[in-house]
RODO-2510 file (C-alpha; in nm, 4 decimals, decimal comma):
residues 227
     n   res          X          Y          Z
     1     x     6,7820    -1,0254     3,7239
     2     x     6,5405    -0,8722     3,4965
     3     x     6,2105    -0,9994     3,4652
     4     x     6,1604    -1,1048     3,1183
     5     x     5,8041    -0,9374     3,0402
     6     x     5,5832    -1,0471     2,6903
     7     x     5,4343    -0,8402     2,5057
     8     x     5,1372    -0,9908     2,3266
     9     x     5,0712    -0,8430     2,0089
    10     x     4,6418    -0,9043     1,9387
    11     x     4,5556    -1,0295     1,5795
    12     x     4,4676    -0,8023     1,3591
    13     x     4,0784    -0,7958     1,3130
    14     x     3,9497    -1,0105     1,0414
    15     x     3,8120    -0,7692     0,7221
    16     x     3,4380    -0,7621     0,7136
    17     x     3,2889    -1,0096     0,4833
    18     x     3,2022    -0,8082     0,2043
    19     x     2,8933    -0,9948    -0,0019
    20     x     2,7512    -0,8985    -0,3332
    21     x     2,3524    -0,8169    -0,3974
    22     x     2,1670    -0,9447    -0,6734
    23     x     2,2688    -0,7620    -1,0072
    24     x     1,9951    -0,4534    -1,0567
    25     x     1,9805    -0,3652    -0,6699
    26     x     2,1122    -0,0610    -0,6321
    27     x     2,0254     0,0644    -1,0091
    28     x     1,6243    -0,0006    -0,9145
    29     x     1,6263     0,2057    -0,5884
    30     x     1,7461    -0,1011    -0,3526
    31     x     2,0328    -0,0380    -0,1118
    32     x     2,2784    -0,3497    -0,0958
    33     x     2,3306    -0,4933     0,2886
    34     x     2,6973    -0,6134     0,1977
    35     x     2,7364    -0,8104     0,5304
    36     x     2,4205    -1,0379     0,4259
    37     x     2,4389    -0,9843     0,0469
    38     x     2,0872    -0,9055     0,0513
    39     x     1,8896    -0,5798    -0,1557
    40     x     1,6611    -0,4190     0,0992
    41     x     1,4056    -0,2504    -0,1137
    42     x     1,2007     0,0642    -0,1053
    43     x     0,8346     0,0472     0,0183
    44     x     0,5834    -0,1426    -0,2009
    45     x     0,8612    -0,3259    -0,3789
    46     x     1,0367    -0,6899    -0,3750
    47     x     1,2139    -0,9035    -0,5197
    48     x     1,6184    -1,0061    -0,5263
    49     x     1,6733    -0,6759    -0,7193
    50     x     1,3589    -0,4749    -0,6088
    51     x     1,1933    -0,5633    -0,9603
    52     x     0,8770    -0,6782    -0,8289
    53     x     0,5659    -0,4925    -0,6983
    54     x     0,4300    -0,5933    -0,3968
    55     x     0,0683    -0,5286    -0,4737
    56     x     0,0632    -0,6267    -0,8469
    57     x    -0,2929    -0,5050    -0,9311
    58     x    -0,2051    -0,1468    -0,7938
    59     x     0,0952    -0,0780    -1,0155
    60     x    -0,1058    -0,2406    -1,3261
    61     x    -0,3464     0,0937    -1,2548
    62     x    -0,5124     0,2703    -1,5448
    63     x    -0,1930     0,5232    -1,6104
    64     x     0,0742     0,3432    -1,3934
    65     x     0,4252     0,2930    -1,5146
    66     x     0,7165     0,1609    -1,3189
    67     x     1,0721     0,2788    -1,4463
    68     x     1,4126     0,2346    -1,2863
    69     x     1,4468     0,5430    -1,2038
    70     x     1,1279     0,6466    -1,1028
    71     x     0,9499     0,4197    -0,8546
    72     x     0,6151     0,3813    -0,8217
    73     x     0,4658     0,4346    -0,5073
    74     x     0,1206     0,2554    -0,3943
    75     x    -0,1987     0,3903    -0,3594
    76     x    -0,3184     0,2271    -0,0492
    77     x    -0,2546     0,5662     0,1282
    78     x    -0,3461     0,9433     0,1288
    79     x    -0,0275     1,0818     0,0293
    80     x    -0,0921     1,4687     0,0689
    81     x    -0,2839     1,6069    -0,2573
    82     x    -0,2290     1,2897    -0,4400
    83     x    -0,6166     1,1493    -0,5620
    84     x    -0,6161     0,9610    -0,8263
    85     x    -0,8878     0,6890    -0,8479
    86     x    -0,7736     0,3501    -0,7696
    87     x    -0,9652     0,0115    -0,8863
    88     x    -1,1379    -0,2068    -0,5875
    89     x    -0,8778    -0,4413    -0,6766
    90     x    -0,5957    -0,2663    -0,6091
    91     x    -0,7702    -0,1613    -0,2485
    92     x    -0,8042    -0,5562    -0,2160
    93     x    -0,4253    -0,5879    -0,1931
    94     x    -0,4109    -0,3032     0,0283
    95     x    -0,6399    -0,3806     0,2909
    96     x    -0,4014    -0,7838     0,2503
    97     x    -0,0998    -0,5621     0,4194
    98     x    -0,3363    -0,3408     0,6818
    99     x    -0,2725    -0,0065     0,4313
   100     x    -0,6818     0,0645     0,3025
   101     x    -0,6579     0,4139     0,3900
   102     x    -0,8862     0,5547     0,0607
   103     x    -1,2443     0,4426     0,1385
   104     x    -1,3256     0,4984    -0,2601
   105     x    -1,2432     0,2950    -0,5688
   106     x    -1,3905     0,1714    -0,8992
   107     x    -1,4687    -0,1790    -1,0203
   108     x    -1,3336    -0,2805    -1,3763
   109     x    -1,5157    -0,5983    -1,3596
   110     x    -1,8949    -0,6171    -1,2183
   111     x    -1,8990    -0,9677    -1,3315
   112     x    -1,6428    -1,1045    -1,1221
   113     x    -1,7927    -1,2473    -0,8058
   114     x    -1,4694    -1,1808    -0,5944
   115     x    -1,4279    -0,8713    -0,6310
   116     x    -1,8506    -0,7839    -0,5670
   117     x    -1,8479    -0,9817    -0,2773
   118     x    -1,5515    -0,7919    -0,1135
   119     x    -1,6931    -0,4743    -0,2119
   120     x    -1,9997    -0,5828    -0,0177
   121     x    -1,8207    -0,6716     0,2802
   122     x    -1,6310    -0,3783     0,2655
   123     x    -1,9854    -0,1422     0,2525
   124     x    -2,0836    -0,2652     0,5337
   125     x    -1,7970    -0,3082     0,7220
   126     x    -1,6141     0,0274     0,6211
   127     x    -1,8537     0,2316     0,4429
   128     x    -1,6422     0,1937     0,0919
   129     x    -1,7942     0,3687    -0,1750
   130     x    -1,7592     0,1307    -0,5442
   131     x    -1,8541     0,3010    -0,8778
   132     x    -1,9527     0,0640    -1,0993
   133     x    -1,9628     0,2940    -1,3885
   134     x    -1,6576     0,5052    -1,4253
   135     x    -1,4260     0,2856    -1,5587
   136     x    -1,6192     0,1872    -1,8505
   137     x    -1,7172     0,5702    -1,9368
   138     x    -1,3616     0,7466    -1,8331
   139     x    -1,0617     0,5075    -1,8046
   140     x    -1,1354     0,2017    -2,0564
   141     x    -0,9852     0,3573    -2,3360
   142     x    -0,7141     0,5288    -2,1401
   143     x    -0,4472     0,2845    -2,0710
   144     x    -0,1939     0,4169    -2,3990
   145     x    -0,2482     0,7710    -2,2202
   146     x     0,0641     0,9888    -2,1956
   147     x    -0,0349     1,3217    -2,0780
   148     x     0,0442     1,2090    -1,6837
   149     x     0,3683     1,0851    -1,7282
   150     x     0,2905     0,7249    -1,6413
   151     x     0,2487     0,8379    -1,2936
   152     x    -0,1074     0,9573    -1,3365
   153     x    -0,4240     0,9185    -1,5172
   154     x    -0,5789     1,1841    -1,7484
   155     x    -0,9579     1,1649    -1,6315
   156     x    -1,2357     1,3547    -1,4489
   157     x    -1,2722     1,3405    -1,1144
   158     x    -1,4636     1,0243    -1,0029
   159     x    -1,8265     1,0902    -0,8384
   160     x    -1,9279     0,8124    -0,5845
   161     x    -2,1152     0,6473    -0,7655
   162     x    -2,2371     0,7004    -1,1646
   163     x    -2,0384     0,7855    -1,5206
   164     x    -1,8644     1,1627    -1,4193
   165     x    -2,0319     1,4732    -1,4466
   166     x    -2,0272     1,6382    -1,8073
   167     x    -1,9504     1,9494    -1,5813
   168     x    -1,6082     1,8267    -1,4801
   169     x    -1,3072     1,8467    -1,7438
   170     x    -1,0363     1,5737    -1,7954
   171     x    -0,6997     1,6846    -1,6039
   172     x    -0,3753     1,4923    -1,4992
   173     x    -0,4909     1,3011    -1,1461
   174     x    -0,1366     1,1677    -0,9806
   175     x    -0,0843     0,9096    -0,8337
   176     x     0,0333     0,9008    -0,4240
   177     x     0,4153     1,0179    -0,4696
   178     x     0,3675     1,2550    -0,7823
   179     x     0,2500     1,5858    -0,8711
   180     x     0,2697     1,8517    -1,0988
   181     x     0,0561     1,9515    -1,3507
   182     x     0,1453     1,6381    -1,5875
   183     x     0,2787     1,4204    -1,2603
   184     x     0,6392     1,4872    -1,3821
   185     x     0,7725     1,5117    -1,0173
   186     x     0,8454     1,3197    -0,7613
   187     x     0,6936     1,3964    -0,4366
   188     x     0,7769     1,0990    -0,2441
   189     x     1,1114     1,2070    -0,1183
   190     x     1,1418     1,3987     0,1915
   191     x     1,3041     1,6056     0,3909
   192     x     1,5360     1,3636     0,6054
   193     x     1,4510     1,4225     0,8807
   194     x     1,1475     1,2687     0,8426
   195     x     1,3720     0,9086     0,8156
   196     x     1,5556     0,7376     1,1243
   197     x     1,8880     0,9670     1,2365
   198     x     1,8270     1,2047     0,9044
   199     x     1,9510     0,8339     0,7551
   200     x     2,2684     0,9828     0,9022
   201     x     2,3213     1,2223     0,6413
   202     x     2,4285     0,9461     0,3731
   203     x     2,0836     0,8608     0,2195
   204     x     1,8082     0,9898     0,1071
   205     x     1,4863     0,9916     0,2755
   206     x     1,2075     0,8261     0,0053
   207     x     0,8895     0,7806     0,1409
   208     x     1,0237     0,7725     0,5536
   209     x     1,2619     0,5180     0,4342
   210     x     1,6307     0,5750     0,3931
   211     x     1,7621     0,5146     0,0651
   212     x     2,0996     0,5138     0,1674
   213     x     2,4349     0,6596    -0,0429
   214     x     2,6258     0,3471    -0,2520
   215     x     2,8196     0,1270     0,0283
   216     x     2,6292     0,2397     0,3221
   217     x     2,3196     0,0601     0,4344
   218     x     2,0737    -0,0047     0,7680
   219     x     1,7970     0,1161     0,8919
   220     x     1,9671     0,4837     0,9008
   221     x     2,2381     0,3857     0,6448
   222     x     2,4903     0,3851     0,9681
   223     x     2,6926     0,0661     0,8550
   224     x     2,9226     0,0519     0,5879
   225     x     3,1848     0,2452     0,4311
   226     x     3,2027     0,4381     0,0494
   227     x     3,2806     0,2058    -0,2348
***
């Protein structure tokens, strides 16, 4: 007789749990990790839906505006031409996260003893330089400035130390991530393969992170499929 033989048919694989991201995500420069339902956000930015700075008292900067569509990157680094002064404050938060890598800022509060006393630590242990005078004689009256496209502040250059020079002229100063001659453009996104894989040619690469197409997602956007 013939041997009977059984043919095993394998389950069909279960369809990949497919979990939503907090409303916002994607829309404020997040990418959406469907398997975990969780908005990974681009650097210098948290929250469920990417809405919240990390380093609060940088993005509140003399000149500073955060938009949806235009994220604002932080000063704590040299980001090619990009100079603009940043307040001791801001550099506080930096140096929180290991990222103090501009040694010059300004102080818009002498009087408050935090601030002084890690500027003094900082002299010493860095060599920071703290101007005490520039933001009273150049940026106090600047904040409803529109000339840098809220990614920039319209100002002369700041000296070490002292109000600036009556020699030096007021010009857009961008922020780390803009330039142009009003800080209209962005300069934070590069080419990809600066990013992890060339973010596997479905993402952009913003900052050395890969802001991956809508549906894809990971490190180098590898995972996931088009919506």
């Amino acid at each position: 007789t013939t041997p009977v033989v059984s043919h095993r048919i394998a389950p069909a694989a279960a369809p990949r749990a497919y979990r939503l991201c907090a409303p916002g995500c994607v829309e404020n420069g997040g990418v959406c990790n469907t398997e975990l339902g969780r908005c990974d956000c681009p650097p210098f930015v948290g929250g469920e839906a990417c809405t919240q700075p990390l380093l609060p008292a940088c993005s509140a900067l003399v000149g500073m505006r955060q938009r949806r569509d235009a994220l604002v990157a932080s000063p704590c680094l040299i980001d090619g031409a990009a100079r603009a002064p940043v307040s001791c404050e801001c550099l506080m938060g930096c140096e929180s996260l290991g990222l103090m890598g501009v040694r010059e800022c300004y102080v818009t509060d002498p009087s408050n003893g935090t601030t002084m006393e890690w500027v003094r630590r900082q002299r010493g242990m860095r060599g920071l330089e703290a101007n005490l005078d520039y933001f009273s004689a150049a940026l106090k009256t600047a904040d409803a400035d529109t000339k840098c496209s809220g990614h920039g502040v319209f100002a002369p250059p700041m000296p070490l130390s002292g109000p600036p020079l009556s020699t030096h002229r007021p010009g857009c100063i961008c922020y780390p991530g803009w330039g142009g001659a009003s800080c209209e453009h962005s300069t934070a996104v590069r080419d990809r393969r600066f990013c992890l894989n060339g973010c596997s040619q479905l993402g952009r690469c913003y900052r050395n992170w890969c802001q991956c197409d809508r549906g894809f997602f990971g490190i180098d956007c590898s995972l996931g499929s088009p919506p």
